[in-house]
C-alpha positions in Angstrom: -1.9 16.5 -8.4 1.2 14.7 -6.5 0.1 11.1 -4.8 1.1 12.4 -1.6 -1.3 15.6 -2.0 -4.0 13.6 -3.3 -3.3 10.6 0.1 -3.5 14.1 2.2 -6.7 15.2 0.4 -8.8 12.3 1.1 -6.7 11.1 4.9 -9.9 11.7 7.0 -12.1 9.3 4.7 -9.0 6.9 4.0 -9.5 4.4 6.7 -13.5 4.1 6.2 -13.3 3.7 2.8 -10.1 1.4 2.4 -12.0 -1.7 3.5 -10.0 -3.9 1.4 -6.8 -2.4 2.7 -7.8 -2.9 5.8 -7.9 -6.8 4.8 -4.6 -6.9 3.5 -3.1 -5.3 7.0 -4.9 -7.9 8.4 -3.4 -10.6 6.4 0.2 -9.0 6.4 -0.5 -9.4 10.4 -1.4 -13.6 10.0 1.6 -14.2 7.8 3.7 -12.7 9.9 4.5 -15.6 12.6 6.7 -13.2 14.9 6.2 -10.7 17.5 8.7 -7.9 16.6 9.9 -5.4 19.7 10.7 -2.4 17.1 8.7 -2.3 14.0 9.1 -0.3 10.8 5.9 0.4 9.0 6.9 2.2 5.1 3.8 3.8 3.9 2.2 3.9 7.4 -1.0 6.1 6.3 -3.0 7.0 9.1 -1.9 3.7 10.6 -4.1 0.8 10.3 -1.4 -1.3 10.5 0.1 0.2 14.0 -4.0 -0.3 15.4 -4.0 -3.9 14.5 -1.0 -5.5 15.8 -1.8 -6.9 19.1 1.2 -7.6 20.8 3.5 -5.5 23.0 6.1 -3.9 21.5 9.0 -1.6 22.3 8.9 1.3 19.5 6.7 1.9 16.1 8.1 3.9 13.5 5.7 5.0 10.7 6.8 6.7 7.6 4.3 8.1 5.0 5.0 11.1 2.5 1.3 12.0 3.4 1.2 15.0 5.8 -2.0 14.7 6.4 -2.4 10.8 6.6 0.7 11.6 9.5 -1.5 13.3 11.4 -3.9 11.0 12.0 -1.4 8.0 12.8 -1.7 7.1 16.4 0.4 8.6 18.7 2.1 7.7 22.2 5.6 7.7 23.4 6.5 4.6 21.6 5.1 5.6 18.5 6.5 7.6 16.2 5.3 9.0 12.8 8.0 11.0 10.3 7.4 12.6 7.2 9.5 10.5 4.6 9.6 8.9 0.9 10.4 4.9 0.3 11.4 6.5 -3.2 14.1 8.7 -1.0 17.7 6.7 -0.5 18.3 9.4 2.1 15.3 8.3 3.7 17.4 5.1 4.5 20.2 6.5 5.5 19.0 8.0 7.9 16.7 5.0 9.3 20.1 3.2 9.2 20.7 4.9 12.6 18.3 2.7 14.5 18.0 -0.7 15.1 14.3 -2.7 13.6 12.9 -6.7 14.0 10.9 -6.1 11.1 9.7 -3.7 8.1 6.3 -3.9 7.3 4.7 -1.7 4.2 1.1 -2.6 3.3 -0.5 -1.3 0.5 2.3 1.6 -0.4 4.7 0.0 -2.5 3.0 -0.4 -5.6 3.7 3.3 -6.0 7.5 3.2 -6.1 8.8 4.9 -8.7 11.2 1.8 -9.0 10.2 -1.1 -7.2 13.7 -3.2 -7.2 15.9 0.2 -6.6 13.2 0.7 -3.2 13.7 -3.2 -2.5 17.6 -2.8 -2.8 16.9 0.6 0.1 15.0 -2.0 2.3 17.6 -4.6 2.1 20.4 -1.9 3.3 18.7 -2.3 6.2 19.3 -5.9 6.8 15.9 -6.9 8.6 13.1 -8.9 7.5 10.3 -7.7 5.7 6.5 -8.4 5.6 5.4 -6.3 2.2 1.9 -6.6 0.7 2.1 -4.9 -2.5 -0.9 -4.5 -5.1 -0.4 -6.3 -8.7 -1.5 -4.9 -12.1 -4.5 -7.5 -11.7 -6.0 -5.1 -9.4 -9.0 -3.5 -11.3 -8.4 -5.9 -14.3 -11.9 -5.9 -15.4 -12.0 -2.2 -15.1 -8.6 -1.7 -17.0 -9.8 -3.7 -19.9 -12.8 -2.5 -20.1 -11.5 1.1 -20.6 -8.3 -0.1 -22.7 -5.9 1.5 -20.3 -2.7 -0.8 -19.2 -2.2 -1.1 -15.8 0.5 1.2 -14.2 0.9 -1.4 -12.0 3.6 -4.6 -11.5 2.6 -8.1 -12.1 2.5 -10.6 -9.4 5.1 -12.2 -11.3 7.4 -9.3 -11.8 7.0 -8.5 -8.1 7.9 -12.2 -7.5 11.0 -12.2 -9.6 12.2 -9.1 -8.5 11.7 -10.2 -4.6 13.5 -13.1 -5.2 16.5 -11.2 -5.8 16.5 -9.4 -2.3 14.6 -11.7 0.2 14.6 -15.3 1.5 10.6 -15.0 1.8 7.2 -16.8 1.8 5.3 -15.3 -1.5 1.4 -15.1 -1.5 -0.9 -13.9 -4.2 -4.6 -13.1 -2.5 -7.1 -12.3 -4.6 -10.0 -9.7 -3.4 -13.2 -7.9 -4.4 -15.6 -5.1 -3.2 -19.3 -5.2 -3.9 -20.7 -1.6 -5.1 -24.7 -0.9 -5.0 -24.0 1.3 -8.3 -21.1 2.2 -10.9 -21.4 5.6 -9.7 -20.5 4.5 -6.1 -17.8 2.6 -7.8 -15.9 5.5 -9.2 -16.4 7.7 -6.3 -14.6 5.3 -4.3 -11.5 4.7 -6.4 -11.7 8.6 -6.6 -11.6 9.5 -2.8 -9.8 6.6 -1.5 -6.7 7.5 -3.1 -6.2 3.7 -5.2 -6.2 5.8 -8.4 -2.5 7.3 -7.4 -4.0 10.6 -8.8 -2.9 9.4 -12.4 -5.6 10.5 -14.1 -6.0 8.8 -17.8 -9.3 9.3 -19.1 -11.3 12.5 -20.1 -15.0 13.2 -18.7 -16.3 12.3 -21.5 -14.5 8.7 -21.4 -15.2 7.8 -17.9 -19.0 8.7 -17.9 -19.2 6.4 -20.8 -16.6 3.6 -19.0 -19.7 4.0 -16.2 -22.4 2.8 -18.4 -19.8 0.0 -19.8 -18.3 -1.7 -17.1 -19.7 -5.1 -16.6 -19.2 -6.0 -13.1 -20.6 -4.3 -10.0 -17.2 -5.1 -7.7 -13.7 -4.2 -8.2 -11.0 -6.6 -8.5 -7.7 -6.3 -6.3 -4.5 -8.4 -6.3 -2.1 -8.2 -3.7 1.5 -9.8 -3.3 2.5 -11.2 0.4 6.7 -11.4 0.8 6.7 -12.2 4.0 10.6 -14.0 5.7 
């Protein structure tokens, strides 16, 4: 299954069951000190970033390769929602056509297909960023306890890399969320779309990675780049 199928499968559930997502758009919102008039939101989902800013703006363009996340991004006559891929350099060139005060993506760039040739799209643009992108310390404890290696960038590869393109504040936040079972565990990284539909381990495998795993929270790590 394709991310953006699996995104669409679970949109109606996303933004109940994202809880720790919704904490990152949250803190992407603190760090960023300004009050942009046209916003650019990469990865918009069904747009928990657009519902928490709190200032007027002029025009909110959301982007998500989601159809079905798309269609349940807010909508008014400043706000617009197109289908489109960060992974797409046609994508930029046509964004290249309107003027932005800031690109914001929380929570979507950890599934670039190349992180530093989608950082090098964003800097075509020539505005300034607030990105809040998930590390490969998100679910360590899980990860190790399955021996799987995390698909997942560093916090310090993510740092290096941003250094090349943006004159930013960098952040690592560190997060959990509390399950009352194991069971409840996987069913969330299931139907929240976090696994990225790459699915690495048999039946057999994951029931036994059930009775295994030591903790009863998931670990997240998330980057701030924020100029």
């Amino acid at each position: 299954m394709k991310i953006s199928t699996e995104f669409s499968k679970y949109a109606k559930e996303y933004a109940v069951l994202n809880q720790i997502q919704n904490q990152v758009v949250q803190k992407l919102l603190s760090l960023y000190k300004k009050e942009g008039k046209n916003i650019l939101d990469l990865g918009c989902g069904s747009g928990a970033l657009c519902k928490n800013i709190e200032w007027d703006y002029e025009h909110f363009t959301g982007v998500d390769f989601a159809p079905g996340m798309l269609e349940l991004h807010p909508k008014a006559d400043n706000i617009e929602s197109i289908y489109g891929n960060f992974n797409d350099k046609t994508l930029f060139e046509h964004l290249l056509a309107n003027h932005y005060d800031v690109i914001f993506s929380a929570s979507a760039l950890q599934w670039s297909e190349n992180l530093e040739r989608t950082f090098t799209y964003i800097k075509s643009l020539q505005t300034p960023v607030a990105l809040a992108i998930f590390t490969a310390n998100t679910f360590k404890t899980l990860n190790e306890t399955a021996g799987l290696q995390s698909l997942l960038q560093s916090a310090e590869q993510i740092e290096r890399l941003q250094k090349k393109y943006f004159d930013a504040h960098f952040e690592v936040v560190h997060y959990k969320l509390e399950f009352e079972s194991v069971r409840d565990m996987f069913s969330y990284i299931k139907r929240s779309g976090v696994s990225g539909s790459r699915q690495v381990l048999s039946f057999k495998e994951t029931k036994k990675l059930m009775y295994t795993y030591p903790l009863n929270y998931l670990e997240f790590e998330v980057a701030f780049i924020v100029e």
